[in-house]
Every structure is written in C-alpha cells, then in structure tokens.
C-alpha positions in Angstrom: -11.2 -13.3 -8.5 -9.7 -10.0 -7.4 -8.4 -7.1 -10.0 -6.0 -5.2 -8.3 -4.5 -1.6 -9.8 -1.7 0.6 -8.3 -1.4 4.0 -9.6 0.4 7.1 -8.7 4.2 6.1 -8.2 6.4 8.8 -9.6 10.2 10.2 -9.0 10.0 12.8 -5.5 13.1 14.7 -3.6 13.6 13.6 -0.5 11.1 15.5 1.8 8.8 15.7 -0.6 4.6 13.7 -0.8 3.1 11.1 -3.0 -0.2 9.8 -3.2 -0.6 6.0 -4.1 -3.9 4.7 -4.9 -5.2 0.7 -5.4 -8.3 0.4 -7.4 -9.9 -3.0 -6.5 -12.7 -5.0 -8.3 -14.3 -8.2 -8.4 -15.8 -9.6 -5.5 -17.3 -8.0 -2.2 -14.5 -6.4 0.2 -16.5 -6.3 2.5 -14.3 -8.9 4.9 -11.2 -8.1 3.3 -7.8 -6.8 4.6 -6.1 -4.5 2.0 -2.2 -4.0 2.4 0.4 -2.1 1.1 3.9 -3.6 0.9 7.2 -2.4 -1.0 10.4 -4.1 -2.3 13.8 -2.4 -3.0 16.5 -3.7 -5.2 18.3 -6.5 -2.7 15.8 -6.5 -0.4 12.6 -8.6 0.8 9.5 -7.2 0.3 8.4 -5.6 3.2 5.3 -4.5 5.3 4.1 -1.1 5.2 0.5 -1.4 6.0 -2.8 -2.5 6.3 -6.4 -1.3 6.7 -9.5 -3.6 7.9 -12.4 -2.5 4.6 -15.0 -3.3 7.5 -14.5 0.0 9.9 -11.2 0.9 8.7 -8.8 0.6 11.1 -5.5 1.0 10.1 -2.3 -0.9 11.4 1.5 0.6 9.4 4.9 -0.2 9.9 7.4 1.6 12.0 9.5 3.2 9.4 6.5 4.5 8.0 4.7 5.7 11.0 3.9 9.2 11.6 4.7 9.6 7.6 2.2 7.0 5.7 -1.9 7.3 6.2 -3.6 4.8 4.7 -7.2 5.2 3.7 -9.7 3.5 1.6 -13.1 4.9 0.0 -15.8 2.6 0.1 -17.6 4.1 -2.9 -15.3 3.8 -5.0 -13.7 0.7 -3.8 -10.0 2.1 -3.3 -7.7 2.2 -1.1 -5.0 5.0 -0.9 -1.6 5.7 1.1 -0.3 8.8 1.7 3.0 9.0 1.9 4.9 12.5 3.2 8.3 13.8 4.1 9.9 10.8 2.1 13.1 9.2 2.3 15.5 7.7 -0.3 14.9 4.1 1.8 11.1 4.4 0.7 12.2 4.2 -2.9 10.7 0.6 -4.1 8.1 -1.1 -5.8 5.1 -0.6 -3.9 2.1 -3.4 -4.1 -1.2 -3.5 -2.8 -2.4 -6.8 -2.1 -6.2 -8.2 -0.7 -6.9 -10.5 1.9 -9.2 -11.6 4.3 -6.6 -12.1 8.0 -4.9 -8.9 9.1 -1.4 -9.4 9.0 1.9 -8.0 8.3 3.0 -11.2 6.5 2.4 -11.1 2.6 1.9 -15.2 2.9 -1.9 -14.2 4.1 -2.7 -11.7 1.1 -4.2 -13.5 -2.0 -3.9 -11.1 -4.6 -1.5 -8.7 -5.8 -1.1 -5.4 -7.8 1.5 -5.6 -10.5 3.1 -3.0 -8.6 3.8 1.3 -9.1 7.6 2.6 -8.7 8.0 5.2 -6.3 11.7 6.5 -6.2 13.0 9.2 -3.7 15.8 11.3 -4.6 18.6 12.6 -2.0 
C-alpha cells in the first residue's frame, strides 16, 4: 500500500508561482515512477509530468514545459512541482499518483492523491 498527500494548491493571478508538494509513504520507491496529472471542470485528466525516483529524470508535458520543474527529495520521500508564470488553463485538480512504468497514461499509475485545487485567475 501507498499513502499519497498533495499539498500546496491555492488561488494565484495569472503570471504568478505555486509550489505543489506529494508526500508519499508506505513501501520502497525506489522503482517507482511518480506523476503529476490535473483535471479541469469538462475535461479529461491530463498528463503533466513524471519523474523516474531512481536517478530522477524528469519527462513534462508540452503545455507545461519551460513553466513546470518537477523534483522529488529522496529524504524525505516527496516529490514537488513547480509551477511558474501560470495560466488560467492550469487551473484544476492536480494529483500525484505512484507507479512503477513511466508513462504519460494514468492507466499505469496505481495510486492516487485525493487531489489539491490550484485555480489561476485572469
């Protein structure tokens, strides 16, 4: 079993940075894949990145690249996404979900945050 906690969503101007963090626990991530994905009101959830735990390479969508860093600190067992110069289309739900293949497709992630809402004012 996996324990998975977002925290750090918040209301942000357009333009402005938030700091998401997923504190995981449970088992050994030392195999795992970690993502991040988002859903809107009417939408699908989408894809907005992923980080390998073992050597941390990092893979993120195109609408998020060049704005979203994800990170994870192996101490503390966390992963974290940066997000800057945000857009009202990045307002969502944002989950953090544990795997162990690196995808973009939420079918090969196991286990799920309940989720933190991040909402981007015009």
């Amino acid at each position: 079993q996996v324990d998975l906690v977002e925290s750090g969503g918040g209301l942000v101007q357009a333009g402005g940075s938030l700091r998401l963090s997923c504190a995981a626990s449970g088992r050994s991530f030392s195999n795992a894949v970690m993502g991040w994905f988002r859903h809107a009101p009417g939408k699908e959830r989408e894809f907005v990145g992923n980080i390998r735990w073992s050597g941390g390479s990092t893979y993120s969508a195109d609408s998020v690249k060049g704005r979203f860093t994800i990170s994870r600190d192996n101490a503390k067992n966390t992963m974290n996404l940066q997000m800057t110069n945000l857009k009202p289309e990045d307002t969502g739900v944002y989950y953090c979900a544990a795997g162990t293949y690196l995808s973009t497709s939420d079918r090969y992630y196991n286990y799920w945050g309940q989720g933190t809402q991040v909402t981007v004012s015009s």
